[in-house]
C-alpha positions in Angstrom: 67.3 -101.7 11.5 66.5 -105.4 11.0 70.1 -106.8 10.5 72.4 -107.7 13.5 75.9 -107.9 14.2 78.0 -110.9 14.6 79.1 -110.3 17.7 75.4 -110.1 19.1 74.2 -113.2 18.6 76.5 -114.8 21.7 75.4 -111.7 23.6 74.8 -113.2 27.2 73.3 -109.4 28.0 71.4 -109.1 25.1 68.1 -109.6 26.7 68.9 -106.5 29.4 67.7 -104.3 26.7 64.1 -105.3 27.0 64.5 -103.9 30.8 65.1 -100.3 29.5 62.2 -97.9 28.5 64.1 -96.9 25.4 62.1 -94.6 22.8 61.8 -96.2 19.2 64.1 -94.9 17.0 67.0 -94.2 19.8 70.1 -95.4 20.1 71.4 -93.8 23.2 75.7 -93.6 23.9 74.8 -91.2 26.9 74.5 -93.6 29.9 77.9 -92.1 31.2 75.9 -88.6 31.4 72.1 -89.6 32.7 71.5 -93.6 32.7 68.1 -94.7 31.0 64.7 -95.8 32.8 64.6 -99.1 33.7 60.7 -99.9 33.2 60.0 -101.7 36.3 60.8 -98.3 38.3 57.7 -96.2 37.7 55.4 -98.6 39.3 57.7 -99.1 42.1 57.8 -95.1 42.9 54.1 -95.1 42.3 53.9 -97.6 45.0 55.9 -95.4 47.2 54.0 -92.7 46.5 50.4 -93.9 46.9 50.3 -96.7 49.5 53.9 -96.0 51.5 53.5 -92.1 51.5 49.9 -92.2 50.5 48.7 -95.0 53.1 51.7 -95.1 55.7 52.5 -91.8 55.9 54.5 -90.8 58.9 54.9 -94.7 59.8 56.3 -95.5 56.6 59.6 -94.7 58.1 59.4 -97.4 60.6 56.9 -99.6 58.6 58.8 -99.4 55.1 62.1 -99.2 56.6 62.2 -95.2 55.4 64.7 -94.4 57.7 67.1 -97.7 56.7 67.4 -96.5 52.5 70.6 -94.5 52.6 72.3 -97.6 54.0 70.6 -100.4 52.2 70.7 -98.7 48.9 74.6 -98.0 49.9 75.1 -101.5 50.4 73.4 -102.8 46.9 76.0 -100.3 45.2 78.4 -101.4 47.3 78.9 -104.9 45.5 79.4 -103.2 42.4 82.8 -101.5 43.8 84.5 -104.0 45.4 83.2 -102.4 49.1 81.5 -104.5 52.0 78.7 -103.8 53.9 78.4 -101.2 56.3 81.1 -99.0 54.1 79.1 -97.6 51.6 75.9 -94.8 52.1 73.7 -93.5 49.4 73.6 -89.3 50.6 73.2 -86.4 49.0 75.1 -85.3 46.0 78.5 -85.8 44.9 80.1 -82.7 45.2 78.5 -82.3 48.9 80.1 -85.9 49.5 83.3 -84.8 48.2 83.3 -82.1 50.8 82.7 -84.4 53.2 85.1 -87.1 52.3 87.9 -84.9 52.1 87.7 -82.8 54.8 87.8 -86.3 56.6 90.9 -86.6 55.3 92.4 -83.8 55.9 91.6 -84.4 59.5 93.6 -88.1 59.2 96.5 -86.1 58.4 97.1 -82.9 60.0 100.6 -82.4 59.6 100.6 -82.3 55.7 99.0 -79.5 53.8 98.5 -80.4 49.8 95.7 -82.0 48.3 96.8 -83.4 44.9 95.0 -83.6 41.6 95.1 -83.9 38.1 93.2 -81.5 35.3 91.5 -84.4 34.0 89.5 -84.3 37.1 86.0 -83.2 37.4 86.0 -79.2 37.7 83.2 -79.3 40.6 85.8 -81.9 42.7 88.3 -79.6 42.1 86.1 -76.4 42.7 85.0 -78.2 46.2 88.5 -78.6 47.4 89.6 -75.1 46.3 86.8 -74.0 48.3 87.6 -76.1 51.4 91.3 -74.9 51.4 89.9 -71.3 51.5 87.8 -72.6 54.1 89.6 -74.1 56.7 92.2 -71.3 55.9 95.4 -73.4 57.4 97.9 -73.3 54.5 96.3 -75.8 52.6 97.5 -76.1 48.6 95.2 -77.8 45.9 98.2 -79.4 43.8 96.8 -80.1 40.1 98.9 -82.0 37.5 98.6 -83.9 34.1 97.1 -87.2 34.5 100.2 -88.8 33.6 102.5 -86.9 36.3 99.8 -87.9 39.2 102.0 -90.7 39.9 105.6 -88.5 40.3 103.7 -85.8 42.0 103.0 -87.8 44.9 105.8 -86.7 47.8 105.8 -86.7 51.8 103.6 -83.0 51.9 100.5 -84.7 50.3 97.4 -85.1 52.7 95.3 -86.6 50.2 95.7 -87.9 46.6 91.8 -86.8 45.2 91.1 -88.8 41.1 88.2 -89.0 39.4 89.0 -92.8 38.1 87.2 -92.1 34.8 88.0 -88.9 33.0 85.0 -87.6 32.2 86.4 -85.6 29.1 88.5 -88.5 27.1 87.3 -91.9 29.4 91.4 -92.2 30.2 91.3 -95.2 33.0 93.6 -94.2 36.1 94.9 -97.4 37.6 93.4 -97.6 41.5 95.6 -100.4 43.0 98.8 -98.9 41.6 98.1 -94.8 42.4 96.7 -95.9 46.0 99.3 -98.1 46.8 101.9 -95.3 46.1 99.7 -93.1 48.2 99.9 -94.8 51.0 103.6 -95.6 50.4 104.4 -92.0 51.2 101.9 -91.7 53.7 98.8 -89.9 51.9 95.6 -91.5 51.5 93.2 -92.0 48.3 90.0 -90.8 47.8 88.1 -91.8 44.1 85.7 -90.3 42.2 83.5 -93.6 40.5 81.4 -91.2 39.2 82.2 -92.6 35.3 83.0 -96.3 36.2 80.6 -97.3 39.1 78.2 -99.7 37.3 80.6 -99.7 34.1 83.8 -101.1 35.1 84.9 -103.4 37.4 86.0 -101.8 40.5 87.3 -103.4 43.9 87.8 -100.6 46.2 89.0 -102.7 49.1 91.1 -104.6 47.2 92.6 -101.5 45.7 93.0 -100.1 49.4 91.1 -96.9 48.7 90.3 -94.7 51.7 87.3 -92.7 50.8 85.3 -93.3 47.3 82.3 -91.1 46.1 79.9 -91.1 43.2 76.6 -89.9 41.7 73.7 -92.4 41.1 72.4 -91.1 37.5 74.7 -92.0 35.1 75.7 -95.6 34.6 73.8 -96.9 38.1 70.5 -95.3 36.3 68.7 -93.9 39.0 67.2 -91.0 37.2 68.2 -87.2 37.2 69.3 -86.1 40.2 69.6 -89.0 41.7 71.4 -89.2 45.4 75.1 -89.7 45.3 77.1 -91.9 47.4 79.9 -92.3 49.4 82.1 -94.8 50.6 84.7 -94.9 53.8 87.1 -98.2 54.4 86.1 -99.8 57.8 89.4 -98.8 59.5 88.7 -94.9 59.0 84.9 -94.9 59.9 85.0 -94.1 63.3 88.1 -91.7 63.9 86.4 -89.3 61.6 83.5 -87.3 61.5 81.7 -85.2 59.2 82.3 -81.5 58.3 78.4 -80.9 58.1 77.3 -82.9 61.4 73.6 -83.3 61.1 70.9 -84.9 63.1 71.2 -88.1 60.8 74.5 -88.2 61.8 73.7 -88.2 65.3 74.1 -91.5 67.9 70.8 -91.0 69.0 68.4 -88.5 66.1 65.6 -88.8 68.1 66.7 -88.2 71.7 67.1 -84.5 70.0 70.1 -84.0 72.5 71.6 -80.3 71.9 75.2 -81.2 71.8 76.4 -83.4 68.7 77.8 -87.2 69.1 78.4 -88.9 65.5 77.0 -92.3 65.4 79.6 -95.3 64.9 80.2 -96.5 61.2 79.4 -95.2 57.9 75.7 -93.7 58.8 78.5 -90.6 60.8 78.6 -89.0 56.7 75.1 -88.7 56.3 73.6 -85.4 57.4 70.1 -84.7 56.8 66.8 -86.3 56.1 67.2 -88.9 53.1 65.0 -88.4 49.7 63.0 -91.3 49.9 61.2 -90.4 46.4 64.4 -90.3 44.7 66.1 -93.0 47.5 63.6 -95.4 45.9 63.8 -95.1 42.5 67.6 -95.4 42.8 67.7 -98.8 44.8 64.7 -100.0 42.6 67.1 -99.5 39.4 69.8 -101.1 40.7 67.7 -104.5 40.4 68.9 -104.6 37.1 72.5 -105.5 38.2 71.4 -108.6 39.9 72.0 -110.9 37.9 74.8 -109.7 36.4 78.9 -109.8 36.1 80.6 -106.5 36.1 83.0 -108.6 34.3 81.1 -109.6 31.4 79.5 -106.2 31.3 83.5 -104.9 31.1 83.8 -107.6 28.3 81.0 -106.4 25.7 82.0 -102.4 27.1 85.9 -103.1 25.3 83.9 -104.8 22.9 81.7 -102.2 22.0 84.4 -99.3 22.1 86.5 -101.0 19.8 84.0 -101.6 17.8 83.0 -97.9 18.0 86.3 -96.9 17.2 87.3 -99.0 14.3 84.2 -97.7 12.2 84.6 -94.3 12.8 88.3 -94.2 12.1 87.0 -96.4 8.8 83.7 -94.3 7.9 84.8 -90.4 9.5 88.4 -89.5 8.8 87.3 -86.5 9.5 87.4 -86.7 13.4 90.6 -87.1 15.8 90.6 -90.1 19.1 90.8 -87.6 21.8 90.3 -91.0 24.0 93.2 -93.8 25.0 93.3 -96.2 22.0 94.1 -99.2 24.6 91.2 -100.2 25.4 92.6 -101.0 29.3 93.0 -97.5 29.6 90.1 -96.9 29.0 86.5 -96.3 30.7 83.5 -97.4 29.2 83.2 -94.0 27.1 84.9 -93.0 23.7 85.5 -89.1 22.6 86.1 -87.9 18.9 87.4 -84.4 18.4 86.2 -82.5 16.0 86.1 -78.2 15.5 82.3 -78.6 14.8 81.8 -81.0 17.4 78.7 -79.0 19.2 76.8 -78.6 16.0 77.3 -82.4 14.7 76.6 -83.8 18.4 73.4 -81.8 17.4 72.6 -83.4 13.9 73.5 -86.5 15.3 70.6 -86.3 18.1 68.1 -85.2 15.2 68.6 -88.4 14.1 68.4 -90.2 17.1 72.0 -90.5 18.2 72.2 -89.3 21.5 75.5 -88.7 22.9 77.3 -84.9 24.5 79.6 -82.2 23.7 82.4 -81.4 26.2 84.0 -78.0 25.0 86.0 -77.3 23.6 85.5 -79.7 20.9 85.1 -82.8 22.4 82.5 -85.3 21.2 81.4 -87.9 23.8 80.0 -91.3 23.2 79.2 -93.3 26.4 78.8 -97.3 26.0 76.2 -99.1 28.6 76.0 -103.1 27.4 72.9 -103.7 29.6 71.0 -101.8 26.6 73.3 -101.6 23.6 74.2 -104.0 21.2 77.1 -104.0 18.2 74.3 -103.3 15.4 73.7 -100.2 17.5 77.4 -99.0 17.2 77.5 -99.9 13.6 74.1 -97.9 12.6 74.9 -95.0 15.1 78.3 -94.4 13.2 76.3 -94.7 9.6 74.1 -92.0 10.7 77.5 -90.2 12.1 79.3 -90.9 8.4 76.0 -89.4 6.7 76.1 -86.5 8.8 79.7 -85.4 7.9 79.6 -86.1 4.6 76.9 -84.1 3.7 77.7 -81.2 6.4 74.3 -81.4 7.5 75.2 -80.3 10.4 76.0 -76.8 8.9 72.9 -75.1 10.1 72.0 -72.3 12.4 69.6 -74.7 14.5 72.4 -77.4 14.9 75.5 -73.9 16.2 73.3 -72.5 18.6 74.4 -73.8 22.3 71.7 -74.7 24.6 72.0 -74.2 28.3 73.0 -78.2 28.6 75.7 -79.5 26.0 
């Protein structure tokens, strides 16, 4: 549409959207699910491909720095968390970095046997520390409480206190400084999941105190499907412990191919096998698109553009319930409506170009990225939404049927 919000003409990240490849016709509230192209990334992987792989080939590891990604692209995230160089490693994926991070843990505190959570969690972090308790088979306890009782549930038989900072469901905000300070305070440590808020909200994991941090590198970071996850250990933890899976690129010395096993010093002791490059590349090369920017401001237009969000649904669809925080400081940079049809009008909605998800049960989500959306976006996304219910057109066989993906 030709007409433009108010609020977009002071937009200081208005011009960001001409870095996306975004299809005509789209406007995309899934960045908290699988982040969009940046344009500049296809020639850069084609350059990997055809002169580093293509010309270098075995050398490129020395040549093009190869074996250096994990750490370098762990260092470029780590300014968007608050974590200094040397504490952050882009590895694997995030549940396998979960399983890393909190058997590390776990080994920090011997003596204590509970690993506590909340249900708002991410089922795969809670599915990987069920599995390690079974594992290790020591007494452990996976501990899981409301979101709100996290807090209360904290007592003196608590190992490790293991959030997802972001719910994925409803976007409900924990608060980092205050939950990891009363970790510590009786004696457990903190491990975050930034899988919703890295490259979203501001985050300052060492001012916060956290001890361990992952994340995935598809969603608001926009490295593309699949992208490698990272994780993140605080300086005074690195080197008392080591990884549960010790691979040879966790090794002091990889390529003295010694038989016994010595973990490296620092944060390079959590990676375990050979790194992506393909997928290592296109990762770091998307990240150029935070630069030259403030997570602050991109906070700024993210409240902006939920409230926004918000306010015209709750004026144009009566019909839907906030199943997300209406304070917006609660709040991640994602909205849900509830609604009992919620599957099949997510499904209209993307016929028409609104892409967002479905979380069952009934949970619509909307997901807010201001590098690449504006406030006319929010205004004609919720028109189309407002169409859509008042005409039922999602009351077809085509929009009920559930695909494989919601």
């Amino acid at each position: 549409m030709t007409s433009q919000h108010p609020a977009d003409i002071a937009d200081g990240l208005a011009s960001k959207k001409q870095a996306f490849q975004i299809p005509d016709g789209v406007i995309y509230l899934d960045g908290n699910s699988l982040g969009v192209l940046p344009k500049h990334v296809p020639a850069r992987i084609a350059k990997v491909i055809s002169e580093e792989w293509g010309n270098s080939l075995i050398r490129a590891w020395n040549t093009h720095s190869w074996i250096d990604l994990p750490t370098r692209t762990g260092d470029r995230i780590g300014k968007l968390i608050g974590a200094p160089a040397g504490t952050v490693v882009a590895c694997d994926s995030t549940s396998i970095n979960v399983f890393k991070v909190l058997f590390a843990a776990l080994s920090l505190r011997p003596d204590r046997k509970v690993i506590l959570s909340d249900n708002g969690n991410f089922p795969t972090d809670l599915y990987v520390a069920s599995g390690l308790t079974r594992l290790l088979d020591k007494g452990y306890e996976l501990k899981v409480v409301d979101p709100e009782a996290v807090k209360d549930a904290i007592g003196k038989d608590v190992a490790a206190v293991m959030l997802t900072q972001v719910d994925y469901r409803t976007g409900r905000l924990h608060d980092m400084k205050d939950l990891t300070r009363t970790a510590h305070d009786a004696g457990a440590l903190a491990i975050w999941d930034l899988a919703h808020s890295a490259g979203a909200v501001p985050v300052d994991l060492s001012g916060a105190g956290a001890d361990f941090a992952v994340g995935c590198g598809y969603k608001y970071l926009n490295g593309g499907p699949g992208a490698p996850a990272f994780l993140y250990v605080a300086p005074e933890h690195q080197d008392k412990v080591t990884s549960p899976m010790t691979g040879w690129m966790g090794h002091e010395a990889p390529f003295a191919f010694d038989l016994d096993y010595r973990p490296v010093a620092g944060i390079n002791r959590m990676t375990v096998g050979t790194p992506a490059i393909l997928a290592l590349s296109s990762l770091h090369s998307a990240l150029d698109v935070f630069e030259d920017v403030d997570m602050v401001e991109i906070r700024r237009k993210s409240v902006s553009l939920s409230e926004l969000f918000i306010a015209e649904v709750e004026d144009k669809c009566p019909q839907l319930t906030l199943a997300s925080p209406r304070d917006p400081e609660a709040r991640g940079s994602q909205v849900s409506f509830r609604f009992a049809e919620g599957y099949a009008v997510m499904q209209a909605l993307i016929s028409r170009g609104v892409i967002g998800d479905f979380r069952a049960p009934d949970v619509m989500r909307f997901g807010f990225t201001p590098l690449y959306l504006s406030h006319q976006d929010i205004v004609d996304a919720v028109g189309i939404l407002k169409d859509i219910l008042e005409t039922e057109s999602w009351n077809r066989p085509e929009f009920k049927t559930r695909a494989k993906v919601t």
